[in-house]
C-alpha positions as CSV (number, residue, x, y, z in Angstrom):
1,X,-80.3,3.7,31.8
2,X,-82.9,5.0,29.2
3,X,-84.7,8.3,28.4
4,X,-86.3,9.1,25.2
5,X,-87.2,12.0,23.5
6,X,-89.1,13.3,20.7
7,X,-89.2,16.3,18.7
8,X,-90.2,17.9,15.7
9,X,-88.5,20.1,13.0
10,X,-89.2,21.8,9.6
11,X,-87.6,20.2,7.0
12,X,-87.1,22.0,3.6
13,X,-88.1,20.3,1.0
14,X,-87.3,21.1,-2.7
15,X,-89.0,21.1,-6.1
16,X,-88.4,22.4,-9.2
17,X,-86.5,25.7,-9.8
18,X,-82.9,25.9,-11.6
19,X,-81.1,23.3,-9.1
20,X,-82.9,20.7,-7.6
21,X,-81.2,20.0,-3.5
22,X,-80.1,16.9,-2.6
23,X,-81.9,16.1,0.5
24,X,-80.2,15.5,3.7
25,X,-80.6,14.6,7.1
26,X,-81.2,17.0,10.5
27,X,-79.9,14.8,13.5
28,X,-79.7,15.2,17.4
29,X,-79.9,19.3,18.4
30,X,-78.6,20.4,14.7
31,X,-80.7,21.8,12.2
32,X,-81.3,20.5,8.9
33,X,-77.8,20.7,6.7
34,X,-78.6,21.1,3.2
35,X,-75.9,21.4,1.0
36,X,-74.4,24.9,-0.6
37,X,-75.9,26.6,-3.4
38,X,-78.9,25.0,-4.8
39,X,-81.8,27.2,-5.8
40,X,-85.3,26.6,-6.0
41,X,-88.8,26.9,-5.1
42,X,-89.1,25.4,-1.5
43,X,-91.9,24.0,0.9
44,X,-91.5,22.8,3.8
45,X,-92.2,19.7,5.7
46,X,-91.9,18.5,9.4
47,X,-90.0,15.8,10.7
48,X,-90.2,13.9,13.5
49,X,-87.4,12.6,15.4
50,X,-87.5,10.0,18.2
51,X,-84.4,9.3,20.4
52,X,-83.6,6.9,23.0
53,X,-80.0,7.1,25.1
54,X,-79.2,4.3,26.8
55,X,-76.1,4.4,28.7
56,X,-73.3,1.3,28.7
57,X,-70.3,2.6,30.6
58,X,-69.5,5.7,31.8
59,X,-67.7,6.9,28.7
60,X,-70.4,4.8,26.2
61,X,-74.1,6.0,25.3
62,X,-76.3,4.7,22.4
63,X,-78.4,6.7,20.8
64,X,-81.1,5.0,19.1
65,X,-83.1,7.2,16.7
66,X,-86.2,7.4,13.7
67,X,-86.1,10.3,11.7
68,X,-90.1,10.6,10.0
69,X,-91.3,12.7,7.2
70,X,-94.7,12.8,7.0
71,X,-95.0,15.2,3.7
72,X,-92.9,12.3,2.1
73,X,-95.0,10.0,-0.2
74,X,-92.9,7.5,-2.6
75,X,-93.8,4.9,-5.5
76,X,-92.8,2.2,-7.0
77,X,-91.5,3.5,-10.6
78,X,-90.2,1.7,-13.9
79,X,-87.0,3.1,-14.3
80,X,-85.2,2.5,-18.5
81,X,-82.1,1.1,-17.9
82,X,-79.3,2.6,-20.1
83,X,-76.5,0.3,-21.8
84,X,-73.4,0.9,-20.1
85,X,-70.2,-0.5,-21.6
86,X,-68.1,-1.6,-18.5
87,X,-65.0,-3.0,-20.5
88,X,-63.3,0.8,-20.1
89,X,-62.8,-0.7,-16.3
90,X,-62.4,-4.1,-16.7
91,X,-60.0,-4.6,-19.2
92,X,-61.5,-7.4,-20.2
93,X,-62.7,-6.9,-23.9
94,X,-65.1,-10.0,-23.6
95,X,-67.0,-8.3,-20.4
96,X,-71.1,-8.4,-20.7
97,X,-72.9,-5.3,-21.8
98,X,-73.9,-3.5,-18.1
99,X,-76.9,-1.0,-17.4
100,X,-77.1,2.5,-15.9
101,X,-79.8,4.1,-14.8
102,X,-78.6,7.6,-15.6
103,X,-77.1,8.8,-19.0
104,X,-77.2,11.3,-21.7
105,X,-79.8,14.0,-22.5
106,X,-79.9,12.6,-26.2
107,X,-80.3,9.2,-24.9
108,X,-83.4,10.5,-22.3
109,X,-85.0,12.0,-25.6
110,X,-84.8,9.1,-27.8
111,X,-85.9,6.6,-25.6
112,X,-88.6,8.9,-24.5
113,X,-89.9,9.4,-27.7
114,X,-90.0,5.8,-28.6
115,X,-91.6,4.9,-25.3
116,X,-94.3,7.3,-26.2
117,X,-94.6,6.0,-29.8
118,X,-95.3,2.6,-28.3
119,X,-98.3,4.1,-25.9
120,X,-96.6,4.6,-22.7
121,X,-96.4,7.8,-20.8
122,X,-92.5,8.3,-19.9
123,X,-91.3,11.3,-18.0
124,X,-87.0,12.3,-18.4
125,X,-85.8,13.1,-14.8
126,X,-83.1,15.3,-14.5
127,X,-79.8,13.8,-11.7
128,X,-77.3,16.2,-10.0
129,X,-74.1,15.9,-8.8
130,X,-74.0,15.9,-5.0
131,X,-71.9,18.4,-3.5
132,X,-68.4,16.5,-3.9
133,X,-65.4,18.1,-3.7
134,X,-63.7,17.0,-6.9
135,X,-66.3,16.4,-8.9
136,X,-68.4,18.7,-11.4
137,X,-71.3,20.3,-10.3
138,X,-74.6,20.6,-12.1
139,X,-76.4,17.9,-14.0
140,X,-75.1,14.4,-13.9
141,X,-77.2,12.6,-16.4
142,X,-80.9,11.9,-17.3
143,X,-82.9,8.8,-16.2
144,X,-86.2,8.0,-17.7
145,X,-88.9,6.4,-15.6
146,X,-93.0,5.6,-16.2
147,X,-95.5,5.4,-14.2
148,X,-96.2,5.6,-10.5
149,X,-97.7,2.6,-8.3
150,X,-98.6,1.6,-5.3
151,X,-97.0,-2.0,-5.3
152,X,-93.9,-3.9,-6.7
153,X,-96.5,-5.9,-8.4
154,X,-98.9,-3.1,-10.2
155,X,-95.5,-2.1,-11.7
156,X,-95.2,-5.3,-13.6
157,X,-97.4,-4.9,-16.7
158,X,-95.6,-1.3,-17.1
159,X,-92.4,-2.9,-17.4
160,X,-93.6,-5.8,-19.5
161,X,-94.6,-3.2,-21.8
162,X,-91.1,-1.2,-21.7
163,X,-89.6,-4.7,-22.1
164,X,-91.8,-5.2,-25.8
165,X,-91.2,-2.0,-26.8
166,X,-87.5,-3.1,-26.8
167,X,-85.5,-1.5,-23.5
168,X,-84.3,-3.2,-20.1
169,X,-86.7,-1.8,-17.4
170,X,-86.1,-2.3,-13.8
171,X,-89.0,-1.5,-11.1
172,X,-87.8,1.1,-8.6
173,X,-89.0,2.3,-5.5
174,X,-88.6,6.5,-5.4
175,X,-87.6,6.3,-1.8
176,X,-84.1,5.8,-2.7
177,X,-83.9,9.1,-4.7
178,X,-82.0,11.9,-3.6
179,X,-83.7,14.6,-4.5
180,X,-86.9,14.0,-2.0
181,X,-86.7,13.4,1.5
182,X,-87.0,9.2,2.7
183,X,-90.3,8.2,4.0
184,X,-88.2,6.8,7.5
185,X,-84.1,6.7,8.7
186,X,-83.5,4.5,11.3
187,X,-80.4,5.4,13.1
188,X,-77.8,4.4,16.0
189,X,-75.1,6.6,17.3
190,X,-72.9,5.0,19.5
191,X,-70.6,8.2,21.3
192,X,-67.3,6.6,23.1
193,X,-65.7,9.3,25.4
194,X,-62.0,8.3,25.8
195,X,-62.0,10.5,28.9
196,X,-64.0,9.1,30.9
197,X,-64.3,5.3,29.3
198,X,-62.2,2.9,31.1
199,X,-62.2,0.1,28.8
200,X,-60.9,0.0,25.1
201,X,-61.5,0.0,21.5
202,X,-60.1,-2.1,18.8
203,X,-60.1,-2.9,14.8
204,X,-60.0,-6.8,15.2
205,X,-60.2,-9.3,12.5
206,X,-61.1,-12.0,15.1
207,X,-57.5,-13.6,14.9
208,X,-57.7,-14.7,11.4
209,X,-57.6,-12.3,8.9
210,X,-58.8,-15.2,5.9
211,X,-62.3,-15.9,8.1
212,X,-65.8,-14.1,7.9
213,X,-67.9,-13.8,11.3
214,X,-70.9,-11.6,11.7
215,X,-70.1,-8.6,13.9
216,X,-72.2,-10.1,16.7
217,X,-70.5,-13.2,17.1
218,X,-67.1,-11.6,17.4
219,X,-69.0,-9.1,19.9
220,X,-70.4,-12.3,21.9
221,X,-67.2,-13.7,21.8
222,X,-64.9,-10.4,23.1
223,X,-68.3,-9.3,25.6
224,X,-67.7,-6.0,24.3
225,X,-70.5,-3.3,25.0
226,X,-70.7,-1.7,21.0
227,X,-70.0,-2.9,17.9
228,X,-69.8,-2.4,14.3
229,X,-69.1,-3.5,10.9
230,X,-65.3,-2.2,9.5
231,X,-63.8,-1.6,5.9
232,X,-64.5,-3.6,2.6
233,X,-63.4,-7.1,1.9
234,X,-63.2,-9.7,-0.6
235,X,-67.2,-11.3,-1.2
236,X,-66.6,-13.4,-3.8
237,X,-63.5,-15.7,-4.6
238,X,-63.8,-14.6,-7.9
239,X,-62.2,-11.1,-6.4
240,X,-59.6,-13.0,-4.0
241,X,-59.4,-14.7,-0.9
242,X,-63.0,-14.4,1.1
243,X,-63.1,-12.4,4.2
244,X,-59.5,-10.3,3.6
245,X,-59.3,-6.8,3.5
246,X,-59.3,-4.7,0.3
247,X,-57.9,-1.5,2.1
248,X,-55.4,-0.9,4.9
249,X,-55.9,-2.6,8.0
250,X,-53.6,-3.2,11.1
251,X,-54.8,-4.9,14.6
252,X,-52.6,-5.2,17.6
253,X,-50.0,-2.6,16.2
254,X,-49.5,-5.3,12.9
255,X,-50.0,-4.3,9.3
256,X,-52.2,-7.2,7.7
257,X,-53.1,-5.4,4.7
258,X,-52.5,-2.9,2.2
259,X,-54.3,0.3,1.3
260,X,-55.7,0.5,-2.0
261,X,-54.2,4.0,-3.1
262,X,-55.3,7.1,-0.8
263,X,-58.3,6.7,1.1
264,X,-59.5,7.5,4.2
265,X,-59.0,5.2,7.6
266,X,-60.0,5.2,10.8
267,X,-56.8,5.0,13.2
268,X,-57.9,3.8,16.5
269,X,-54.3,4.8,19.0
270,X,-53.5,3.6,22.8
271,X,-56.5,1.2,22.6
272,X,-58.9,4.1,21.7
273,X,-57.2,6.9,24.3
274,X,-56.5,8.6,20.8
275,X,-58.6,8.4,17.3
276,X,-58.3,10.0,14.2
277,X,-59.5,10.3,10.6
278,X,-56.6,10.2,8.0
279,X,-55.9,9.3,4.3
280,X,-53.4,6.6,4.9
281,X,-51.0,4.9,2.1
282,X,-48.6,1.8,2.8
283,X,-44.9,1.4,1.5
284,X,-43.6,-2.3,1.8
285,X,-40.4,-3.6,0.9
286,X,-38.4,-6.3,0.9
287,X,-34.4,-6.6,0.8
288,X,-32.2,-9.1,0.2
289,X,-28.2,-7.8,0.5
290,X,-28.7,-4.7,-2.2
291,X,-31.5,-6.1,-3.9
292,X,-35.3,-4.9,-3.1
293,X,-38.2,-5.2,-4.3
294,X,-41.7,-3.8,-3.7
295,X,-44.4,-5.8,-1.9
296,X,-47.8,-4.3,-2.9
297,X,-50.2,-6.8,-1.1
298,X,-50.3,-8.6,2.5
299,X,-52.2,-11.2,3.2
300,X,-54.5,-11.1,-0.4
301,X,-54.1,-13.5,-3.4
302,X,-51.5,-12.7,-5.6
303,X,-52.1,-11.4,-8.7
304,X,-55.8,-9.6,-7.9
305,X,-56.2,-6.3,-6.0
306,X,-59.9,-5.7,-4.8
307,X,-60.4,-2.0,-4.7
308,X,-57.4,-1.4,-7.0
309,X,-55.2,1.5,-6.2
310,X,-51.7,-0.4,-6.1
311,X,-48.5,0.6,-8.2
312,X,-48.4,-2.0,-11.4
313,X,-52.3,-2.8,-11.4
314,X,-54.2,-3.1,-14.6
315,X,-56.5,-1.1,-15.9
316,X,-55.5,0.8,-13.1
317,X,-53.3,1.9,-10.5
318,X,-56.0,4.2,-8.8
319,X,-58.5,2.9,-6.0
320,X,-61.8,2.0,-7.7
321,X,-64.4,1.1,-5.7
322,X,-65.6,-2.7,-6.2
323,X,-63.4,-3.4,-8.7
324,X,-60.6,-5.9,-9.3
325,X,-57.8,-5.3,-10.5
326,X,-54.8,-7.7,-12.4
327,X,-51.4,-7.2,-10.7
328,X,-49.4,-9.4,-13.2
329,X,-45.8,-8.3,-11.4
330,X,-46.5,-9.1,-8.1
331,X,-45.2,-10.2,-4.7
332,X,-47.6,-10.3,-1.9
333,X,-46.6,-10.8,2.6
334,X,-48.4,-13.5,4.1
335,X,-48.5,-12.9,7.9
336,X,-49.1,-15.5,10.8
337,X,-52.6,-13.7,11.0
338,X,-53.7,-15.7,7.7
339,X,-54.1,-19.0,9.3
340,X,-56.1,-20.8,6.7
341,X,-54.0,-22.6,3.9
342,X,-51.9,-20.5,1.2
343,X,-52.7,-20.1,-2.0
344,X,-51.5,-22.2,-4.6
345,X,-51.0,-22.0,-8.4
346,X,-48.3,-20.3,-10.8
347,X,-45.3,-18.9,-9.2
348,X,-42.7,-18.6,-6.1
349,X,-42.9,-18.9,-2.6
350,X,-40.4,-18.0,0.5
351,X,-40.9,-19.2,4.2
352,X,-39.3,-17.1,6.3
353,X,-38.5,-17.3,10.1
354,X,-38.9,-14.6,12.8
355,X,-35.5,-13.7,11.7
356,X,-35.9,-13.1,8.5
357,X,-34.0,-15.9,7.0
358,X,-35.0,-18.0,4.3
359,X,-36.2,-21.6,5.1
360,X,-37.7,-22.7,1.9
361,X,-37.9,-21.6,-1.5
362,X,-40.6,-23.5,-3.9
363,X,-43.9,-24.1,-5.3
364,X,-46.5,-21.8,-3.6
365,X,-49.1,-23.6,-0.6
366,X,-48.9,-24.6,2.5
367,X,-49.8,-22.7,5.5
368,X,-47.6,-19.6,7.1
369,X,-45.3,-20.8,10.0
370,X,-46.6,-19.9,13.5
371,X,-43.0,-17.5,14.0
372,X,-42.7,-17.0,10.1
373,X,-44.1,-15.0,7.2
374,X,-44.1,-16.2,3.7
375,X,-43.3,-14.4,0.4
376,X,-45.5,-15.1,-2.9
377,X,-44.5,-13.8,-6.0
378,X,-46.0,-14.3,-9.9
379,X,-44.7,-12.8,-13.3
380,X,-41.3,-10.6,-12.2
381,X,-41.8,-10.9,-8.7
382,X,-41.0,-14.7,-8.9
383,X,-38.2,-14.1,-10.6
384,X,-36.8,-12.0,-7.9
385,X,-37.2,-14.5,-5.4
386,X,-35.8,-17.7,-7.4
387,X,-32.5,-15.3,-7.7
388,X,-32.6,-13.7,-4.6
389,X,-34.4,-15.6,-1.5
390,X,-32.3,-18.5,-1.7
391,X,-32.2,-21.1,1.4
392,X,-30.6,-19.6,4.4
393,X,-29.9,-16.2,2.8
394,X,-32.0,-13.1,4.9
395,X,-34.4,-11.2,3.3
396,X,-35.7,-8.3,5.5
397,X,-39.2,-6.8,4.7
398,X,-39.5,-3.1,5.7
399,X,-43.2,-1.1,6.2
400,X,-44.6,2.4,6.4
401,X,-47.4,3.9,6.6
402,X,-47.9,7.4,5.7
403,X,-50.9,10.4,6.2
404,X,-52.0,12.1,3.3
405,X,-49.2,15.0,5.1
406,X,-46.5,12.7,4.0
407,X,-46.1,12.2,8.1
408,X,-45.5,8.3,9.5
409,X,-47.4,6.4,11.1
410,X,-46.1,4.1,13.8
411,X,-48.0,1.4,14.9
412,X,-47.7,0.3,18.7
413,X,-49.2,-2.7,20.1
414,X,-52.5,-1.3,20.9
415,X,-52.8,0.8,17.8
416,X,-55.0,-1.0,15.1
417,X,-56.3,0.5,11.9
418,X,-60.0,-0.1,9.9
419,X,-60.4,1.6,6.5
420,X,-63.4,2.7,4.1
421,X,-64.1,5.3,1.4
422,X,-65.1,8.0,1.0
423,X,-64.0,11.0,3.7
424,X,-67.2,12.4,4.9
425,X,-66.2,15.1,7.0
426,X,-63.2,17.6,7.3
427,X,-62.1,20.7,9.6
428,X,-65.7,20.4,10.7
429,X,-67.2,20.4,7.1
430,X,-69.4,18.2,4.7
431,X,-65.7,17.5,2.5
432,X,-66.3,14.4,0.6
433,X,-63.1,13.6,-2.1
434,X,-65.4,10.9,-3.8
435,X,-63.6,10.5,-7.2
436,X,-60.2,10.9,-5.4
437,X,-61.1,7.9,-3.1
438,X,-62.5,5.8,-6.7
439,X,-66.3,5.6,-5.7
440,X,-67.7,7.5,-8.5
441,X,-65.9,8.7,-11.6
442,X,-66.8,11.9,-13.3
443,X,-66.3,10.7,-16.5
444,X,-68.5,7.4,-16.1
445,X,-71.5,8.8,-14.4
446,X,-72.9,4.9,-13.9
447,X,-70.1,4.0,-12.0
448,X,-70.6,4.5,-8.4
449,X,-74.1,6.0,-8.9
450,X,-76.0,3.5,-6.9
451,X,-73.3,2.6,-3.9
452,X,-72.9,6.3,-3.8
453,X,-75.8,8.1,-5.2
454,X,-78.9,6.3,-4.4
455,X,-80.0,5.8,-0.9
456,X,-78.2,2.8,1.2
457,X,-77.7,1.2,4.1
458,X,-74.2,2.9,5.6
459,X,-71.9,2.6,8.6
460,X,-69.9,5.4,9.2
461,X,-67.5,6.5,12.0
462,X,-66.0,10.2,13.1
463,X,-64.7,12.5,16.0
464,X,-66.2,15.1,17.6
465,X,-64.6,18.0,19.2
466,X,-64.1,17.3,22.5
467,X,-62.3,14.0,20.9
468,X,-65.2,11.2,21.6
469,X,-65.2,8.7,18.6
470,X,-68.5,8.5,17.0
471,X,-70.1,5.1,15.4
472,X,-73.2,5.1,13.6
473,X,-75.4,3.5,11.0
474,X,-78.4,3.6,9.6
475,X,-80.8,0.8,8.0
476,X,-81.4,0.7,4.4
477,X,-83.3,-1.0,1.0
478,X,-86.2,-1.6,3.6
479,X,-89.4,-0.5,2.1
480,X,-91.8,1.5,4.6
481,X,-89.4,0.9,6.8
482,X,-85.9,2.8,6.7
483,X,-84.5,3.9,3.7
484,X,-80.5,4.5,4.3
485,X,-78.4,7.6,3.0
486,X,-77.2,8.7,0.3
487,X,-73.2,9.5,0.6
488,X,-73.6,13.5,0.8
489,X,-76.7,12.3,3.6
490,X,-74.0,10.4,5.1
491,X,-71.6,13.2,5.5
492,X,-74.4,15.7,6.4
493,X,-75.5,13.3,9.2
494,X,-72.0,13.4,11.1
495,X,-71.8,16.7,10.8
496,X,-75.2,17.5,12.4
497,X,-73.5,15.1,15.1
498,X,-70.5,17.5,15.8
499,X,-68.4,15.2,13.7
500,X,-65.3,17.5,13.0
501,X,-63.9,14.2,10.9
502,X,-65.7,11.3,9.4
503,X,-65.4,8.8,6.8
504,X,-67.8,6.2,5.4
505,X,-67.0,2.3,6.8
506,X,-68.5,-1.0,4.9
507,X,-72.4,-0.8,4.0
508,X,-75.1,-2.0,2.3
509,X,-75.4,-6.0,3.8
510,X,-72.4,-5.5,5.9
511,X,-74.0,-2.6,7.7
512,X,-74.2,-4.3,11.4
513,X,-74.4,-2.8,15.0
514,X,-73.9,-5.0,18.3
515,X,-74.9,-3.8,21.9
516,X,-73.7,-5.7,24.5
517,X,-73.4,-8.9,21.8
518,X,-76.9,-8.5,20.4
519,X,-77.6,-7.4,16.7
520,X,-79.9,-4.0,17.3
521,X,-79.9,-3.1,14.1
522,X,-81.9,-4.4,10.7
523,X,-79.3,-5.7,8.2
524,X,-80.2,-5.3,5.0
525,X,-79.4,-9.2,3.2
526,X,-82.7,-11.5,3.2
527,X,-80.6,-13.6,4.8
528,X,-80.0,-11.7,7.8
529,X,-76.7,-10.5,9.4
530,X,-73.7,-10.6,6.8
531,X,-70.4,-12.3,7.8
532,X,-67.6,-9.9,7.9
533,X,-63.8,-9.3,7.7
534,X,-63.0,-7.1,10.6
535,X,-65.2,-5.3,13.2
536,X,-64.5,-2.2,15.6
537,X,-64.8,-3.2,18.8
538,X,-65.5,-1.3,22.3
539,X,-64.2,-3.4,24.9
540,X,-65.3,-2.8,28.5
541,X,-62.2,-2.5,31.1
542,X,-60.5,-5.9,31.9
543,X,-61.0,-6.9,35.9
């Protein structure tokens, strides 16, 4: 069943004055939600909204929805680029030279007065924080920019000339800015009501936790009536093992990866009876007579941590988003769930049985036993094994999960768990920990700017107050078409939903929505629909 509805709203819009707002989004019945404090002149603008419902289950609407406004008008833009040393979070002291779009007031001047030396017109555009929690408030940085034009390709002279006048230009399309309004948002809202839905909802990595499949084939495959994209994984093998998780993740009440510090996690209970928000950390440990030691991976290569945020990792042992981090200590838990070949190279390995006792000690490879698990260690951690996993001995390997409350979490068999960054929403409000959770960094204003700051394509998920889980994304980087969110839009979008917790999920190419198997969404990769690691899945009841 369908009805559609369409409506139209003012929408204040900002310019000039002392602050300059970050724009945000008005959704559903809620008014616009514009974050705390900014002053400045205002205007206003309408927007137009247009909403379909269509109803899968009792218990399981989709809302389908295209958020307009008019008074919007964007350009394409030649944006400086900025040098940005990137070695401070690599490690890596032979790491390329990086740009940044936003930096320092001294550095807007300069390269503004050189760019107008050399005949161009350049304007210095003044960036804000968004309304973080933990992170300052006021200006972020300066970006420079000349020129306004109608095309990609009337850009291109302009930046040929920035180019000669000795800078990196990049053409840019103003629609992704924060501080205006996007031309177009299109949205879905999938609402799941666990009192009146039947069926169930799962985090499911398809069975094989080392395998990429788009989040409409696993739909297809499990005839499930909604679907979405889950947490980050590992793209590239330069970062790991393709398709595994960087951040906690648990299906069928089984822990088959680690979280990367404190971040936030969607913890789907009883099959989706019970859902809830929470910034989960993992503890694993294994023992063999009185000696332990500390597992800090499952199911990952050992020796690399995507997304960081492990005890012993270099540069850093807080998350960071995107990056890789060197564990050279370290002894990883390789689950029946990893059913694609082990990774070989330097080090140790233990097979274990479902008992716990030690089969085989050796050169790392292989494949996990069907009733096993296997033990990889490097540096220290190999050592540990060679004297303590020794053939027939038992080594027992010990997990918990913890809340940021310090409470446990026990896993049952229907429990699963899907994990992202940042938190969106808590108690009801706009609460977003974005440095905490290692997505942008205060101190290095270019990292994080553009998966945070700038417009994208997002997936998010949250719980209302009457308890009914919430899944939504919008489309992004498609020009006169839909824009995305920034974060803070993110977050202000769930909360105009009733969200009373959110967090963001996987975005950008990953961003993916299935209705009854079919993509409905836009992904944003030329290539179409991205190939994922795990999906959230709403499973009608069996027969």
């Amino acid at each position: 069943m369908r009805h559609t509805r369409v409506r139209s709203v003012a929408r204040r819009r900002f310019r000039g004055g002392k602050r300059l707002a970050v724009a945000a989004v008005i959704a559903l019945t809620a008014p616009a939600v514009l974050p705390d404090g900014d002053e400045a002149d205002s205007a206003y603008t309408e927007a137009t909204e247009r909403w379909t419902t269509q109803v899968l289950a009792p218990g399981v609407t989709v809302r389908t929805g295209v958020i307009e406004h008019p008074g919007a008008t964007h350009s394409w833009t030649v944006t400086v680029q900025a040098p940005s040393d990137i070695r401070w979070r690599t490690d890596d002291p032979d790491a390329p030279l990086s740009w940044a779009e936003v930096s320092t007031r001294t550095w807007a001047d300069d390269t503004a007065r050189k760019l107008t030396r050399a005949g161009l017109a350049p304007r210095v555009e003044k960036v804000l924080w968004p309304a973080y929690a933990d992170t300052p408030h006021g200006p972020m940085g300066y970006r420079v920019r000349v020129g306004a034009f109608a095309t990609q390709a009337a850009a291109g002279p302009t930046a040929s000339q920035v180019t000669a006048a000795g800078f990196h230009p990049t053409v840019s399309w103003t629609g992704y800015d924060a501080q205006e309004p996007a031309d177009r948002e299109n949205v879905r809202v999938a609402v799941i009501d666990p009192k009146t839905f039947h069926g169930t909802v799962e985090a499911t990595h398809d069975g094989n936790v080392a395998q990429r499949e788009t989040t409409s084939a696993v739909a297809g495959k499990l005839g499930s009536l909604v679907a979405v994209n889950g947490g980050f994984f590992v793209l590239s093998p330069g970062d790991g093992i393709r398709g595994t998780m960087s951040g906690i993740a648990a299906y069928e009440g089984e822990l088959e990866s680690m979280a990367a510090g404190s971040r936030s996690a969607l913890v789907i209970g009883d099959g989706g009876r019970s859902v809830r928000v929470a910034d989960l950390t993992s503890t694993v440990t294994a023992r063999a007579g009185n000696a332990a030691y500390r597992v800090q991976g499952v199911n990952r290569l050992p020796g690399k941590v995507r997304d960081c945020g492990r005890p012993g990792a270099v540069p850093s042992e807080l998350p960071w988003q995107d990056v890789t981090c060197r564990m050279p200590d370290d002894l990883v838990r390789f689950t029946p769930a990893f059913r694609t070949g082990l990774p070989a190279g330097p080090g140790v390995q233990a097979v274990l049985d479902a008992s716990g006792q030690v089969v085989s000690v050796g050169a790392r490879g292989g494949r996990v036993p069907e009733h096993g698990t296997v033990l990889q260690g490097v540096g220290r951690a190999a050592d540990w094994l060679t004297a303590h996993a020794r053939p027939y001995a038992r080594v027992e390997v010990g997990q918990t999960v913890r809340d940021a409350d310090g409470r446990r979490v026990t896993l049952g068999k229907d429990d699963s768990v899907v994990s992202g960054a940042p938190t969106l929403v808590r108690d009801g409000r706009v609460d977003i920990d974005a440095a905490a959770e290692g997505v942008v960094d205060p101190e290095h204003t270019s990292f994080g700017y553009a998966w945070a700051d700038v417009r994208q394509p997002r997936t998010m998920a949250g719980i209302d107050r009457r308890g009914r889980l919430l899944l939504a994304t919008v489309d992004g980087r498609l020009k006169g078409g839909s824009e995305g969110f920034t974060i803070h839009e993110a977050a202000a979008f769930m909360k105009s939903l009733g969200a009373v917790q959110a967090m963001n999920l996987d975005g950008g190419g990953s961003t993916a929505m299935a209705v009854r198997g079919a993509l409905v969404n836009h992904p944003s990769d030329a290539a179409g629909e991205r190939a994922v690691g795990d999906t959230v899945q709403v499973l009608p009841a069996r027969r």
